[in-house]
LUMMIBA-104053 format. One record per residue: chain; x, y, z of N, C-alpha, C in turn; residue number from 0. Coordinates in steps of 0.1 Angstrom, whole numbers. Example, Ala and Ser with C-alpha at 12.3 -4.5 7.8 and 13.67 -1.06 7.14 Angstrom:
2
  chain  neast  nnorth    nup  caeast  canorth   caup  ceast  cnorth    cup    n
      A    132     -57     78     123      -45     78    132     -33     78    0
      A    128     -22     71     137      -11     71    129       0     79    1
END
This chain:
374
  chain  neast  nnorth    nup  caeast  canorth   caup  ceast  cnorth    cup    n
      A    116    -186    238     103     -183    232     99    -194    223    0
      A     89    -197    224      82     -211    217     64    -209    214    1
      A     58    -202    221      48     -197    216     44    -184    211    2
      A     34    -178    202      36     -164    203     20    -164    194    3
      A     13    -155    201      -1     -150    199      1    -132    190    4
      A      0    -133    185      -1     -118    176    -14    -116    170    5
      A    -19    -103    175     -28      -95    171    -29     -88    163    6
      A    -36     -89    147     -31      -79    137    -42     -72    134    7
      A    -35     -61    129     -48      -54    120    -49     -53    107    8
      A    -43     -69    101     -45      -71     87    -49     -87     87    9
      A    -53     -95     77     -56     -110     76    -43    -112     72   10
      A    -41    -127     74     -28     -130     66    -30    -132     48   11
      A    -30    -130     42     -32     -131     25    -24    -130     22   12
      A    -22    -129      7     -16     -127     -2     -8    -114     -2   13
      A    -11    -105      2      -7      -89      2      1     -86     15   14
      A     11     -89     11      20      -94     27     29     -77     35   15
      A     22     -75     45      26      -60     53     38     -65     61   16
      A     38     -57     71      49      -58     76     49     -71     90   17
      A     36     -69     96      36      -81    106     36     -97     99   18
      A     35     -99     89      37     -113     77     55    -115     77   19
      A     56    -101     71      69     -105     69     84    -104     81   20
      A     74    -102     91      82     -101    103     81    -118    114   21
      A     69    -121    111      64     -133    119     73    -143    108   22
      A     70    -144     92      80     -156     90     93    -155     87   23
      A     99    -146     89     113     -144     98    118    -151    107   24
      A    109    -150    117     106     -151    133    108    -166    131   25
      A     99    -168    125      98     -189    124    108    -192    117   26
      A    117    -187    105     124     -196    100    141    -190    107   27
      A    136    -186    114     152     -181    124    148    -189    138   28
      A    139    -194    142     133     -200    150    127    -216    150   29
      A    135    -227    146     128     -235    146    116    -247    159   30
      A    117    -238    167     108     -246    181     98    -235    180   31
      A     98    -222    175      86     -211    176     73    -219    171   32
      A     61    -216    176      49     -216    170     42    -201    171   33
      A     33    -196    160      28     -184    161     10    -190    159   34
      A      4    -181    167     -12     -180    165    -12    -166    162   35
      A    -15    -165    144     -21     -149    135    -34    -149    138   36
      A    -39    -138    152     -55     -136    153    -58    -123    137   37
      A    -67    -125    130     -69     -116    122    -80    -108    128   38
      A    -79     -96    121     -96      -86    129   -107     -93    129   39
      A   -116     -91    132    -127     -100    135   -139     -96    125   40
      A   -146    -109    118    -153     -108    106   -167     -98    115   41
      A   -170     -90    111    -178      -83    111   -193     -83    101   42
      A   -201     -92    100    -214      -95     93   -219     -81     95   43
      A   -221     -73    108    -239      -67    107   -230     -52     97   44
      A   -220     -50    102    -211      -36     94   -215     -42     79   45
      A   -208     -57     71    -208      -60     60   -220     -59     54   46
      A   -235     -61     59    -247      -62     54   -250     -43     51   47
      A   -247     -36     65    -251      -24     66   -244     -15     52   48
      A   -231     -19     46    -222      -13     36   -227     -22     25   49
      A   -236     -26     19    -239      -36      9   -232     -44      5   50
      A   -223     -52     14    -212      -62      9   -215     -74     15   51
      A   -215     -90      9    -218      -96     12   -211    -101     26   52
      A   -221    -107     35    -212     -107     52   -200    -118     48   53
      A   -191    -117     59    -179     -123     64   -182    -130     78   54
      A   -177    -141     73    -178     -148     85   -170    -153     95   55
      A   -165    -159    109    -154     -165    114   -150    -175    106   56
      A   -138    -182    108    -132     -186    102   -121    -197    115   57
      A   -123    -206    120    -114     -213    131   -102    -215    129   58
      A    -95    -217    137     -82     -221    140    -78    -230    125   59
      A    -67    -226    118     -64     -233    108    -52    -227    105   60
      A    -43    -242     96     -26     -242     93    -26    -234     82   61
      A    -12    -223     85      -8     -219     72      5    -228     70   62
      A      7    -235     58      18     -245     57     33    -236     49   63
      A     22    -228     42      33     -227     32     48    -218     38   64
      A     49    -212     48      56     -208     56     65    -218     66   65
      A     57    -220     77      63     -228     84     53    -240     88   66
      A     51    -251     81      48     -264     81     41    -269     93   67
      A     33    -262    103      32     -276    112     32    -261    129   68
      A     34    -253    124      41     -238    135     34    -224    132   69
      A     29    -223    123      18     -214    117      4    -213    114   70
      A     -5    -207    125     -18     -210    125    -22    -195    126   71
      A    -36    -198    123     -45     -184    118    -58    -183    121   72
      A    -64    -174    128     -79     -179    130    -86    -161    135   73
      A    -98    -162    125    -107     -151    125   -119    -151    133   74
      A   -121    -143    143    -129     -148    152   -140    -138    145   75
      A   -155    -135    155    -163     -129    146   -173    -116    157   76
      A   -174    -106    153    -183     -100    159   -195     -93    157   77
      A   -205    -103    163    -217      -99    159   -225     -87    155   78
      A   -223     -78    167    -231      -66    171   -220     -55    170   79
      A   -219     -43    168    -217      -33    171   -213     -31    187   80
      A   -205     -22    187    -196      -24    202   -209     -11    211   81
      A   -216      -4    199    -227        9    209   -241      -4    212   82
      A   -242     -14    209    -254      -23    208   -246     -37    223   83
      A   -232     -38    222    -225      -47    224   -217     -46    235   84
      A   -220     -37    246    -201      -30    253   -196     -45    259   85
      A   -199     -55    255    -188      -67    261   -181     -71    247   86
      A   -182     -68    236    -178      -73    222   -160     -73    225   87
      A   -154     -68    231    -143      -69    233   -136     -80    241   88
      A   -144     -84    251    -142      -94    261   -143    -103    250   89
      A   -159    -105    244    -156     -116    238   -151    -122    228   90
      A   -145    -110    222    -133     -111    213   -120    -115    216   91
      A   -112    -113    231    -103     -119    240   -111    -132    242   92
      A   -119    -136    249    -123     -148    250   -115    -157    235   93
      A   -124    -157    231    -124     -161    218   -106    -164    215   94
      A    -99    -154    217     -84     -150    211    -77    -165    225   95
      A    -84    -162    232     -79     -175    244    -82    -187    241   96
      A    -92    -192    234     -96     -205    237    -90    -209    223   97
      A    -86    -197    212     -79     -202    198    -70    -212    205   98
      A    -62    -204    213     -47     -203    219    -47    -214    228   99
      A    -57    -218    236     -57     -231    242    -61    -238    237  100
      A    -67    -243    224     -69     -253    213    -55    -261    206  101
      A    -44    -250    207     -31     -255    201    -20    -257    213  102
      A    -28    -257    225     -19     -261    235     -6    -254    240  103
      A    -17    -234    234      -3     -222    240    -10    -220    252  104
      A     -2    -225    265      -8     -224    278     -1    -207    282  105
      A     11    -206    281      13     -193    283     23    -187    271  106
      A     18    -181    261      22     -172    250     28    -163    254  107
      A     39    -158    242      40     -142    247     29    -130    234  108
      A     23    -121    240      12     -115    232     20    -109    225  109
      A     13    -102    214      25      -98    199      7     -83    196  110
      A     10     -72    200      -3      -66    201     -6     -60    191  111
      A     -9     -58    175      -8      -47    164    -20     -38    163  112
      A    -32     -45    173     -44      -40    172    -45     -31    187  113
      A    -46     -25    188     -49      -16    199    -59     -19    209  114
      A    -68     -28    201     -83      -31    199    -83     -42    213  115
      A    -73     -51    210     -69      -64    220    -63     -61    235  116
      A    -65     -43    240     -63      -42    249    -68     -54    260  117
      A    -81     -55    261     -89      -64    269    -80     -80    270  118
      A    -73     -87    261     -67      -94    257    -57     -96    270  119
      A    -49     -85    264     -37      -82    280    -39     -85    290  120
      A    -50     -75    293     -54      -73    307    -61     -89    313  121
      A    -67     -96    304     -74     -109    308    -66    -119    308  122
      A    -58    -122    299     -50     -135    293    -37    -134    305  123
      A    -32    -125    307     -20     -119    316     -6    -123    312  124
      A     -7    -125    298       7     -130    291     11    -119    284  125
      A     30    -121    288      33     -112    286     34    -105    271  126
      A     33     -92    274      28      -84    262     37     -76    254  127
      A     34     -72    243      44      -61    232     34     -58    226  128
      A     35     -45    226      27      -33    219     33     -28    206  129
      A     32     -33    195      36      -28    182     27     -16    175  130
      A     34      -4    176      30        4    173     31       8    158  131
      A     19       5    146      28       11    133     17      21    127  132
      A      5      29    133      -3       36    128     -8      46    144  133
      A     -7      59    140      -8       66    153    -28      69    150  134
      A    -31      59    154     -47       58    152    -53      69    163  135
      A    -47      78    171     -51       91    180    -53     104    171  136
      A    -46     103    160     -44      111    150    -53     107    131  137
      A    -62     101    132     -67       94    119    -83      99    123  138
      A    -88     101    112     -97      111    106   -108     102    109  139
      A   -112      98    125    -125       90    131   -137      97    133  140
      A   -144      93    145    -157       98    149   -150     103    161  141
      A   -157     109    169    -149      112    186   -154      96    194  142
      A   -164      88    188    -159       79    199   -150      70    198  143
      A   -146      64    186    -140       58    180   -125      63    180  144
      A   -123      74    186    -106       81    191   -107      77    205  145
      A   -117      83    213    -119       81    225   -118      69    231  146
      A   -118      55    220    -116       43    227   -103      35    222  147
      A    -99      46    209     -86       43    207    -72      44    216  148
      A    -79      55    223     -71       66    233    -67      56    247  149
      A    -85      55    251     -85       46    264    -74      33    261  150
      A    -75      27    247     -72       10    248    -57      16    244  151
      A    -50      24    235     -34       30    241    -31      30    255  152
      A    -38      39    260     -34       45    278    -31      29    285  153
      A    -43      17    284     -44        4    291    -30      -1    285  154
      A    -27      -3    271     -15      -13    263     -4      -5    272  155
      A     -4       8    270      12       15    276     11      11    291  156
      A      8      10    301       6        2    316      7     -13    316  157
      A      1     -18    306       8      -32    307     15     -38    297  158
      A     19     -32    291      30      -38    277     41     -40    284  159
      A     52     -51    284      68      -49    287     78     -41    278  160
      A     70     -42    266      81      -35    254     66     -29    247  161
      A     70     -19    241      66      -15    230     74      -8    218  162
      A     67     -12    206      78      -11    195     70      -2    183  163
      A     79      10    182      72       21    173     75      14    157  164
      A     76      22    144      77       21    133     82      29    126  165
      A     84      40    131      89       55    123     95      68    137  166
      A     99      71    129     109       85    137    100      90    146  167
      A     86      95    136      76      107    146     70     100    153  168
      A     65      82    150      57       76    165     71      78    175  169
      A     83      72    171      91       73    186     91      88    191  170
      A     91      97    184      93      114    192     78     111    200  171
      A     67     107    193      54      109    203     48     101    214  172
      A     54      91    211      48       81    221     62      79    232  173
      A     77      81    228      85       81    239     84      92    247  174
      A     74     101    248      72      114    256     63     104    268  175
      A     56      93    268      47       87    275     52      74    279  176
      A     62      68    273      71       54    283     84      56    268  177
      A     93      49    272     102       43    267     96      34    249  178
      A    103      35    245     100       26    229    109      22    223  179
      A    108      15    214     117        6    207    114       9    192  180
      A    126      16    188     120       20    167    126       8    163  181
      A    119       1    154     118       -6    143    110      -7    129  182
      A    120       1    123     114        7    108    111      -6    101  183
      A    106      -3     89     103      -15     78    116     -15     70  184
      A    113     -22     64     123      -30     49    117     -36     40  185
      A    125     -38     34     121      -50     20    133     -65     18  186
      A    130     -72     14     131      -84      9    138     -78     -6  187
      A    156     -71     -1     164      -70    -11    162     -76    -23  188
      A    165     -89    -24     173     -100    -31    161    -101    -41  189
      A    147    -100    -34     141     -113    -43    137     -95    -49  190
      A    133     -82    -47     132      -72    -54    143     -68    -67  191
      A    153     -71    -67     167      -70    -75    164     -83    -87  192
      A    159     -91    -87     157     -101    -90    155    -100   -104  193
      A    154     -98   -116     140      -95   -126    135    -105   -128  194
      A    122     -96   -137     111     -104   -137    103     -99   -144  195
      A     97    -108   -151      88     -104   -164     75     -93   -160  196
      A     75     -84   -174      66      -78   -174     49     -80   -172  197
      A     44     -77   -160      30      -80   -162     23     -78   -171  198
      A     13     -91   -175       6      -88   -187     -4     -78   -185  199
      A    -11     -74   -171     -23      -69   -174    -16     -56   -171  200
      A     -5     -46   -173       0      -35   -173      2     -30   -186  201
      A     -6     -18   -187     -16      -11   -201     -4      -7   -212  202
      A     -2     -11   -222      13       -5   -232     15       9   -228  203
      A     25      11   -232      34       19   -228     35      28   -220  204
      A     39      39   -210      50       45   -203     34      44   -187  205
      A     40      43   -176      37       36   -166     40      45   -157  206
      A     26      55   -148      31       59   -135     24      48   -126  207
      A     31      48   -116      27       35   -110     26      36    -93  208
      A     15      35    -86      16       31    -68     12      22    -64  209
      A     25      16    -57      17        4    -45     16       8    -36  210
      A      2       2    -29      -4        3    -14    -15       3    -16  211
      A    -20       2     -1     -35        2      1    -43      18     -8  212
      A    -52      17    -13     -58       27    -23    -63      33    -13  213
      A    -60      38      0     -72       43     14    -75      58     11  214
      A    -87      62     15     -89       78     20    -79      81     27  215
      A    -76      75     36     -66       79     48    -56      82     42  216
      A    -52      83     32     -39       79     24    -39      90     13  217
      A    -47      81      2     -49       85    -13    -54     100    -17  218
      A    -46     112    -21     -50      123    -26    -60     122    -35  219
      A    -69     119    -42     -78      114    -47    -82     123    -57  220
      A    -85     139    -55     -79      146    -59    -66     150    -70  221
      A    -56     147    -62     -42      147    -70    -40     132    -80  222
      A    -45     121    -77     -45      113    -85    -53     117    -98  223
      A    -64     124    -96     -68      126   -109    -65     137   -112  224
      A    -57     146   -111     -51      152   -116    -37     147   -124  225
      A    -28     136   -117     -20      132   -120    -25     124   -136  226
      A    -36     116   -135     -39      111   -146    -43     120   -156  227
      A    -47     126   -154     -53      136   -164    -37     145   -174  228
      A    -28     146   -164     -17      157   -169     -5     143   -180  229
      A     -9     133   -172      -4      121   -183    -10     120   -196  230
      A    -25     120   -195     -30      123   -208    -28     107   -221  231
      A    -25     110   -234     -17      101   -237     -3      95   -240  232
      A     -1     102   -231      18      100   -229     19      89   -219  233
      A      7      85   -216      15       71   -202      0      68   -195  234
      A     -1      61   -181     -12       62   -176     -7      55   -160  235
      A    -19      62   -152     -14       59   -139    -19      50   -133  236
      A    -14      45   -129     -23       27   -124    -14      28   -111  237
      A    -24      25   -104     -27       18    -86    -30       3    -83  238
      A    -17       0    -77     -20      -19    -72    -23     -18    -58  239
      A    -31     -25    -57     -32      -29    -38    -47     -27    -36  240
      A    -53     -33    -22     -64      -33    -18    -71     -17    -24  241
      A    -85     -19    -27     -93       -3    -31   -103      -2    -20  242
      A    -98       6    -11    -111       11      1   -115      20     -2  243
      A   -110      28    -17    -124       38    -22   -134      35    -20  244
      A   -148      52    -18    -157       47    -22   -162      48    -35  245
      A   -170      44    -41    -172       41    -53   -167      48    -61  246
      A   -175      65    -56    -179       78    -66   -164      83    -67  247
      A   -155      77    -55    -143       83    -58   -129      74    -67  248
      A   -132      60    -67    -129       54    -79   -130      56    -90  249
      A   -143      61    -92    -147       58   -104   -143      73   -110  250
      A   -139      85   -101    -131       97   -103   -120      98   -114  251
      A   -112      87   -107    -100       80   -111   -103      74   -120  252
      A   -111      64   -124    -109       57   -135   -117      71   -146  253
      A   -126      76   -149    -133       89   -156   -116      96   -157  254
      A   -109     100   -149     -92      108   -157    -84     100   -160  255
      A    -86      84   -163     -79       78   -170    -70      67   -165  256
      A    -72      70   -155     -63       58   -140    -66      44   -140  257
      A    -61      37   -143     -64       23   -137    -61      14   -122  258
      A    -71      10   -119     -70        5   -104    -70     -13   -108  259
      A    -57     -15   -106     -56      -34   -105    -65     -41    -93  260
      A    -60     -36    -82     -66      -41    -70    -55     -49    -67  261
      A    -51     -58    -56     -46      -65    -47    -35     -71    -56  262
      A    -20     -78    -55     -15      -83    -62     -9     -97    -52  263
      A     -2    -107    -55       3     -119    -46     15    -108    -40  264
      A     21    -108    -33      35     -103    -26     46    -106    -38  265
      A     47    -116    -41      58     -119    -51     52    -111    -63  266
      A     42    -113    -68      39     -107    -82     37     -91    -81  267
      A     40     -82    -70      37      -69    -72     55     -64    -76  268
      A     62     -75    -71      77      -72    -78     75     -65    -96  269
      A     71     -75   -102      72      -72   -118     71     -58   -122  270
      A     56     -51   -112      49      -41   -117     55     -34   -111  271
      A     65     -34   -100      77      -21    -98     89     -23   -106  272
      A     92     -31   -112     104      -33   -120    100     -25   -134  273
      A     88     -29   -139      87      -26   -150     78     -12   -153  274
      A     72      -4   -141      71       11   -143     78      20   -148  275
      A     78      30   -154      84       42   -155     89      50   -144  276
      A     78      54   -138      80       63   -124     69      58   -115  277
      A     75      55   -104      66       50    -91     63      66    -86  278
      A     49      63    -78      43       77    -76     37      76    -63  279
      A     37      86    -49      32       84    -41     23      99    -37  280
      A     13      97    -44       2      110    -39     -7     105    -31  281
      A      4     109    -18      -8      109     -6     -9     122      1  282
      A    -20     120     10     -20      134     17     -8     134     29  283
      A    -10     143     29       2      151     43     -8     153     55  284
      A    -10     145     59     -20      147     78     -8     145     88  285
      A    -15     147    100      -5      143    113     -7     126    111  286
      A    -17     120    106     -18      107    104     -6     101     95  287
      A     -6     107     87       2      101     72     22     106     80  288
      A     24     115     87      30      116     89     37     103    102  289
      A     30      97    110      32       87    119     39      78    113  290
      A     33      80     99      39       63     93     56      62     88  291
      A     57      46     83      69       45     76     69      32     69  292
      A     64      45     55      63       38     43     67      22     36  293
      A     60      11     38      67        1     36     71       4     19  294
      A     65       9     11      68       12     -3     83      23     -8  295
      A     83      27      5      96       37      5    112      26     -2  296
      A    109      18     10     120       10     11    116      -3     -5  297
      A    102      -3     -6     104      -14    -18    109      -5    -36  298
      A    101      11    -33     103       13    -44    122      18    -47  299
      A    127      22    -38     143       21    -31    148       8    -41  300
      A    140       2    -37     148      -16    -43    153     -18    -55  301
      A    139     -11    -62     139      -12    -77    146      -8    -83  302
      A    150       9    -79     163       21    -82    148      29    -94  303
      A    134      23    -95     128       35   -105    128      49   -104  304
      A    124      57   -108     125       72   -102    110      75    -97  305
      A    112      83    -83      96       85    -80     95      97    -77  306
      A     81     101    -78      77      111    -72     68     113    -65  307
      A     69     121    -52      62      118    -41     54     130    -29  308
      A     47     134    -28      44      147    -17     54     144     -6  309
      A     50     156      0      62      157     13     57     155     21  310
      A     58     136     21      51      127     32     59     122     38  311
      A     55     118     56      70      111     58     80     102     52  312
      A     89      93     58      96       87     47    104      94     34  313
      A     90     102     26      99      101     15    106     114     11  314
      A     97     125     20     107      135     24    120     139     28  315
      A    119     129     38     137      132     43    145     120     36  316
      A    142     112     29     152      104     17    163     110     12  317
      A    176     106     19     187      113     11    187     101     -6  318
      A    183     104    -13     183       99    -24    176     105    -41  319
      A    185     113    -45     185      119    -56    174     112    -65  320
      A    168      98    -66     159       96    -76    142      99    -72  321
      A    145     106    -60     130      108    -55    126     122    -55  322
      A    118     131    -67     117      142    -63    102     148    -53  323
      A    103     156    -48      94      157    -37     83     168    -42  324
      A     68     172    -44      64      178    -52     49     180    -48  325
      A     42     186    -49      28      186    -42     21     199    -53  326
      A      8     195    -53      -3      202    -61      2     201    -70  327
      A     -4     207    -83      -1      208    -97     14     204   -101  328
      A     26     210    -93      37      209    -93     37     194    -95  329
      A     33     185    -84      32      169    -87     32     164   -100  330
      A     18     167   -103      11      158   -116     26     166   -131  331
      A     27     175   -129      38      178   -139     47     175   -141  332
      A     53     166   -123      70      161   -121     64     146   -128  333
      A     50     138   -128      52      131   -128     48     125   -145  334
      A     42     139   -154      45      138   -163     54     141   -169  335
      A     66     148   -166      80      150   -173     90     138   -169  336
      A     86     133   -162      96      118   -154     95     109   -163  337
      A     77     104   -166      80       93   -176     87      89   -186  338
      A     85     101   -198      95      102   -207    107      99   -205  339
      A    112     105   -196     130      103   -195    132      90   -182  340
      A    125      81   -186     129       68   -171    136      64   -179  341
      A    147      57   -168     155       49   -174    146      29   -176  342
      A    156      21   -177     152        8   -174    154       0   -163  343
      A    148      -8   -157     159      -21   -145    164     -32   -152  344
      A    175     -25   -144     181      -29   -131    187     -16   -129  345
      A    190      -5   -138     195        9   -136    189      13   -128  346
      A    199      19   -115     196       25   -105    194      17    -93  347
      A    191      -2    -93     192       -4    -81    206      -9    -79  348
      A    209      -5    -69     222       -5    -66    227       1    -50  349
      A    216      11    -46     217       15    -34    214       6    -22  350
      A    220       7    -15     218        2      0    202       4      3  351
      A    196      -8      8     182       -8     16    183     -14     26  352
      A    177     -10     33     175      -20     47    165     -33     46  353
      A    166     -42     50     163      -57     44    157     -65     56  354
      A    148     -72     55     137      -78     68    146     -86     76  355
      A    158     -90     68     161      -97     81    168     -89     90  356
      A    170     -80     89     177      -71     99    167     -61    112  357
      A    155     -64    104     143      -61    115    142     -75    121  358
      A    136     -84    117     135      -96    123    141    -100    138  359
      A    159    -100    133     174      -97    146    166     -88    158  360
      A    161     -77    151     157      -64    160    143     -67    168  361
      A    137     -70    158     120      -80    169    125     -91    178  362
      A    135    -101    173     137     -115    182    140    -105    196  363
      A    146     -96    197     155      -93    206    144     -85    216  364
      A    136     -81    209     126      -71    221    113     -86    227  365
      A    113     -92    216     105     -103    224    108    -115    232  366
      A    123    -118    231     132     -124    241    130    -112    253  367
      A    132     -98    256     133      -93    266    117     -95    276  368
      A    107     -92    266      91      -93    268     88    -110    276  369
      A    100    -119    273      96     -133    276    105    -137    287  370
      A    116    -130    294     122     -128    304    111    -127    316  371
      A    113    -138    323     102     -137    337    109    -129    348  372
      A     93    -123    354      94     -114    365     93    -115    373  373
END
């Protein structure tokens, strides 16, 4: 393996998911690999239509700070609307081709996270891997917007060589329809165990705390402000990571007393788990939220803090005493009575986590099979 094209459904930044920390794995266990990171495609007429100022493509360009000279990235762009546009996908594979023949990847192996890049497969004819880590047949769309989620699954499962789930329930659902390959998340043990100074901009004293994306898809919104509110002045609950609220429901949150940081570097969201009280996961319980597996399970694991969580996947079946499991009112109470009695870190981390390089071992191995000629 020496080239590799991956399709994500995140940009590469600062706020490093799981396809980040699986690709520079890849490269530094790999030194002849090169990777092309396609990011989703900048969308202007959506960005003007939501009052945000547009986004635009972005070409072919090095990321160094990883792998020097082997790591490239490029945002392609789509103009129109796919009901205005039905070729927008072609020319989004085009596009994904000509990145890929600019760096001299004549034949790639495809790396698929987007569903979206069906067209991709089918045109480019290199071989493919279907990474599965969001059961998007199941997420709170429009009907056409499933309907072509559905289609562009049905095409990836016919031409994928491998496909690779994320959690227990995608393998129970999607190995009913081909063969799969589970490959849960982890964390980056060492450098989480690590300490590290207290963030300045985290409010004095006692700290309910979540990372991740702030999504509807996700965020009880609801129960968050309930949670802030039962805090009261005994502590306060603050949220790190991307905010796809919309406004009125932010600003919910911040009105019961919540504070929202927004996005943190990968390395700096360490501190703000080390130095919380109780990490807190109020999300909803859908058939959506259930697909997943929680990259925060395994980071807040790391820390050893005590959390409390609804009975979402992941953190439900956690054999681990410091996670109590707790929904409606019951919640916001576990996670006012927790703060008070938290211990400090390094107390508590100590348990076993599963650690990226041990997914990594587990990726090289399905995409050596995917690059075996037929």
């Amino acid at each position: 393996m020496t080239d590799l094209v991956v399709m994500s459904l995140e940009a590469w930044d600062d706020v490093w998911r799981r396809n980040q920390h699986l690709v520079a794995g890849l490269l530094r266990a790999d030194a002849a690999l090169r990777v092309l990171f396609v990011e989703p495609p900048a969308d202007p007429t959506h960005d003007v239509r939501s009052g945000r100022r547009p986004s635009f493509a972005r070409g072919v360009h090095e990321i160094p700070d990883v792998a020097p000279g082997r790591l490239f990235a490029v945002r392609p762009v789509k103009w129109m609307p796919r009901r205005f546009d039905p070729r927008a996908d072609e020319r989004l594979a085009r596009a994904a081709m000509r990145s890929a023949e600019s760096l001299g990847m004549r034949h790639p192996l495809l790396w698929i996270n987007d569903p979206g890049a069906a067209q991709l497969a089918e045109r480019s004819g290199w071989p493919t891997l279907y990474d599965i880590t969001d059961d998007w047949l199941s997420a709170d769309r429009s009907a056409a917007e499933l309907a072509r989620a559905a289609a562009n699954e049905a095409r990836l499962f016919d031409l994928a060589r491998e496909v690779v789930v994320c959690s227990p329930e995608l393998e129970r659902r999607k190995s009913a329809i081909r063969p799969v390959t589970l490959i849960p998340n982890a964390v980056d043990v060492a450098a989480y165990r690590r300490p590290t100074p207290r963030p300045s901009d985290l409010p004095e004293g006692p700290v309910a705390l979540y990372l991740g994306t702030v999504h509807p898809d996700r965020i009880d919104v609801d129960l968050g402000e309930a949670t802030a509110r039962a805090l009261g002045s005994a502590g306060t609950l603050v949220l790190v990571g991307p905010n796809l609220l919309a406004p009125d429901q932010a600003d919910r949150l911040r009105k019961a007393g919540a504070q929202l940081l927004g996005p943190r570097p990968r390395d700096a969201v360490i501190g703000y788990l080390q130095h919380a009280d109780v990490l807190v996961v109020p999300h909803v319980v859908t058939e959506f939220t259930d697909s997943l597996d929680p990259i925060k399970l395994y980071e807040y694991q790391a820390v050893g803090r005590p959390v409390v969580s609804t009975p979402v996947a992941g953190f439900r079946d956690a054999d681990d005493p410091r996670i109590t499991i707790d929904a409606g009112d019951a919640f916001a109470a576990a996670v006012a009575a927790a703060v008070p009695a938290a211990s400090r870190f390094p107390e508590g981390a100590e348990r076993a986590v599963a650690d990226w390089s041990d997914r990594v071992s587990a990726m090289s191995a399905v995409l050596d099979r995917v690059g075996v000629p037929r």
